[in-house]
C-alpha positions as CSV (number, residue, x, y, z in Angstrom):
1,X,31.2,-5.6,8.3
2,X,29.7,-2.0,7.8
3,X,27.3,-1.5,5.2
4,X,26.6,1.7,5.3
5,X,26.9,5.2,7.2
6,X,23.4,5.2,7.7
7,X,21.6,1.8,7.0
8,X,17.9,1.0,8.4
9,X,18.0,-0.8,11.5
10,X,15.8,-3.1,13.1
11,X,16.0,-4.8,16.5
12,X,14.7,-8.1,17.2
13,X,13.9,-10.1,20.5
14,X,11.7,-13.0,22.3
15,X,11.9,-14.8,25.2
16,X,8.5,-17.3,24.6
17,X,8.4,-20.4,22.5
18,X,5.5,-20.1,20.1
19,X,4.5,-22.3,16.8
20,X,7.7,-21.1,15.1
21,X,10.1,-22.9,17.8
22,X,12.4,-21.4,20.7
23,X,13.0,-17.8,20.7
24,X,16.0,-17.7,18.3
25,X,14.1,-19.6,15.9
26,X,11.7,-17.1,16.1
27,X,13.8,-14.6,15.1
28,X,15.1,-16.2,12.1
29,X,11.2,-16.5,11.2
30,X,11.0,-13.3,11.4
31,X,14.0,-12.6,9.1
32,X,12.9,-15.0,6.7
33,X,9.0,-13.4,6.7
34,X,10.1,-10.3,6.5
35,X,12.4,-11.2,3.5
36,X,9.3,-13.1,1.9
37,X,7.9,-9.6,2.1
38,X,10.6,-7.8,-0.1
39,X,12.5,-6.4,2.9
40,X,16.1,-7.7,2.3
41,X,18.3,-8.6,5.0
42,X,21.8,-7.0,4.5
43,X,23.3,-8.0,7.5
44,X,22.6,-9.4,11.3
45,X,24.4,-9.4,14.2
46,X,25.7,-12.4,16.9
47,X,22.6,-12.9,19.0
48,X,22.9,-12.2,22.7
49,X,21.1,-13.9,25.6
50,X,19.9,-10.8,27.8
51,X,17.9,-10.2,30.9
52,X,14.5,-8.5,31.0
53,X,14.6,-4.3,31.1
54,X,13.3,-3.6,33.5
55,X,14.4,-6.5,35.8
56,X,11.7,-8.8,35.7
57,X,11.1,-12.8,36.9
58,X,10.2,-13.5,33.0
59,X,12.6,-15.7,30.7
60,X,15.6,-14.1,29.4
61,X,15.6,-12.7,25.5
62,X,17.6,-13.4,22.8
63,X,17.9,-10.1,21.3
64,X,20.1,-9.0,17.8
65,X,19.6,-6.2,14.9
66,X,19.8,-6.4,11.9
67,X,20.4,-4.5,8.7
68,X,18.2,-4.2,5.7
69,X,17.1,-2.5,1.8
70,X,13.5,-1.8,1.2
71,X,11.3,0.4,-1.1
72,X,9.4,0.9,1.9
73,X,8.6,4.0,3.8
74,X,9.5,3.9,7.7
75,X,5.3,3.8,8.5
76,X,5.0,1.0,5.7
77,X,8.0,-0.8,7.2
78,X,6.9,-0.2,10.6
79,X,3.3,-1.7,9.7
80,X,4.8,-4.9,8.0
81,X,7.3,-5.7,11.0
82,X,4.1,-5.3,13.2
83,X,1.7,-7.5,10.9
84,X,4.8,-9.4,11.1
85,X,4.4,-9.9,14.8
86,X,1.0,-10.4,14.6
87,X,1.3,-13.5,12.4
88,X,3.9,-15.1,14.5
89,X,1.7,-15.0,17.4
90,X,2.4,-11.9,19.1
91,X,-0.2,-10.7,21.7
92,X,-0.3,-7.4,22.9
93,X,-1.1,-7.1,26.6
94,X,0.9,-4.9,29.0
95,X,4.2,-3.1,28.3
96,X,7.2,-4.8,28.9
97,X,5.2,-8.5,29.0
98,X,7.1,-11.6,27.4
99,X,6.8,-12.2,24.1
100,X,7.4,-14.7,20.8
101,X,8.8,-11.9,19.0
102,X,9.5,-8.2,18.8
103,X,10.6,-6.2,16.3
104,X,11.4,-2.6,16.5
105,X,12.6,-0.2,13.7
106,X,15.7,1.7,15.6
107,X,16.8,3.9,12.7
108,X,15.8,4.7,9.5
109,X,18.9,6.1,7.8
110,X,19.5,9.5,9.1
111,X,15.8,10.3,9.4
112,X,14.9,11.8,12.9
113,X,11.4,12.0,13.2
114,X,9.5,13.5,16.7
115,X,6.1,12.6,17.7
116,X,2.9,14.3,18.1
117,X,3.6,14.7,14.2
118,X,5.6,11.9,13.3
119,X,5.3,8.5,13.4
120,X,6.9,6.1,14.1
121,X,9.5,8.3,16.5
122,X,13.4,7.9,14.5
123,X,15.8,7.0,16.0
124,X,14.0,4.6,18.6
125,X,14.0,6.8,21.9
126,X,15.3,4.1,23.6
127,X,17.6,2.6,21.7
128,X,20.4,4.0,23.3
129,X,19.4,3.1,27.0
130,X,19.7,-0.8,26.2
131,X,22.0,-3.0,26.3
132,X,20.5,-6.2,24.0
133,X,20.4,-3.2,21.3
134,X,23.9,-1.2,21.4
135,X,26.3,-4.0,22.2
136,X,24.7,-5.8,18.6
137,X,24.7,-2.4,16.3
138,X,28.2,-2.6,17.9
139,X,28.9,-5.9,16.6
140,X,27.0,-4.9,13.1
141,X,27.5,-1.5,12.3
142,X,30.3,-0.4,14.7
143,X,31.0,2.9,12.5
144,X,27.5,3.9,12.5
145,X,26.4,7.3,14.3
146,X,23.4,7.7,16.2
147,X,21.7,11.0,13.9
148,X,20.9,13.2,17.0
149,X,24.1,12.2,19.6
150,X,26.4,11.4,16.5
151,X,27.5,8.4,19.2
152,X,28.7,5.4,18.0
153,X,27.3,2.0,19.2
154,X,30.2,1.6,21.7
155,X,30.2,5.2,22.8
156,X,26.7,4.1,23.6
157,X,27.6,0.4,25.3
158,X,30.0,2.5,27.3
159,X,27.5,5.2,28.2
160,X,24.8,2.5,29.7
161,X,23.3,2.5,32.7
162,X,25.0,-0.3,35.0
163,X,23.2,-3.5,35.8
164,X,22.2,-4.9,32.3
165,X,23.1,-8.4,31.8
166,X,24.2,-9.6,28.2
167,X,25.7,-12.8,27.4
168,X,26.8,-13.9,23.6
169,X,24.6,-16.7,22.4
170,X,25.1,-19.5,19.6
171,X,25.1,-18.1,16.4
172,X,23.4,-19.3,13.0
173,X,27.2,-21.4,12.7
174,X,26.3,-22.7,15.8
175,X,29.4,-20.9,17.7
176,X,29.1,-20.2,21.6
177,X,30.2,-17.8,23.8
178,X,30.9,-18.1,27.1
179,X,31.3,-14.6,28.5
180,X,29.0,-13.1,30.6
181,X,28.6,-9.0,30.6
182,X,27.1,-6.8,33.0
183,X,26.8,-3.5,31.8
């Protein structure tokens, strides 16, 4: 289902339990908080059960995107996703450390923002470089172009660096999948 040509884009992702359940009901938390908050949600993708990047002996994620409508600027959205995780029970210790949830703004319509100056940095720097964020926007918003590349998700999925693991996990219908992807 696209949505849009350039939609604002979040990514999501956990791989702790907290007091809001297992990671993927985390994430639905999240959805549902940040919706509370007057950020609608126009659209998610299938979640995906994905190894830690960089390789790591924490749990796996379950990682997805999803699309949404606000009044809000990308600082004022970027603030609420990380009072968001703050709430939830997100504690900030070192990079890349497990985590009840994560939320990361990936693209704010066509906005390309660059730091010192601006923040947050648009598009994510890394969104390209991951797996548990491309193969979902390729799921979601497969027409969608990247503002600086102009790649499409899966220009990007087949542009990854090898040795990502990704597996399809139950969605909110409670449907499985089965195959396993290393990218």
């Amino acid at each position: 289902m696209e949505i849009s040509p350039s939609p604002l884009i979040i990514a999501l992702g956990a791989n702790l339990a907290g007091r809001f359940g297992p990671p993927r009901a985390a994430l639905g938390a999240a959805l549902e908080r940040l919706e509370a908050a007057g950020v609608a949600v126009t659209g998610r993708s299938p979640w995906y059960e994905t190894a830690p990047v960089p390789v790591s002996d924490q749990p796996w994620y379950v990682n997805g995107v999803a699309t949404v409508t606000t009044g809000l600027g990308p600082e004022a959205l970027l603030a609420l996703m990380l009072e968001t995780e703050l709430e939830m029970g997100r504690e900030r210790s070192v990079q890349n450390a497990a985590r009840v949830v994560d939320l990361d703004l990936l693209a704010y319509g066509d906005m390309v923002r660059k730091p010192p100056k601006a923040a947050p940095e648009l598009p994510h720097p890394r969104l390209a470089e991951r797996a548990f964020v491309v193969r979902p926007l390729a799921d979601l918003v497969p027409n969608w172009r990247h503002p600086e590349s102009g790649l499409s998700p899966g220009e990007m999925v087949r542009a990854l660096p090898g040795g990502q693991q990704i597996r399809p996990l139950a969605d909110a219908d409670g449907l499985y999948g089965t195959e396993w992807r290393g990218i």
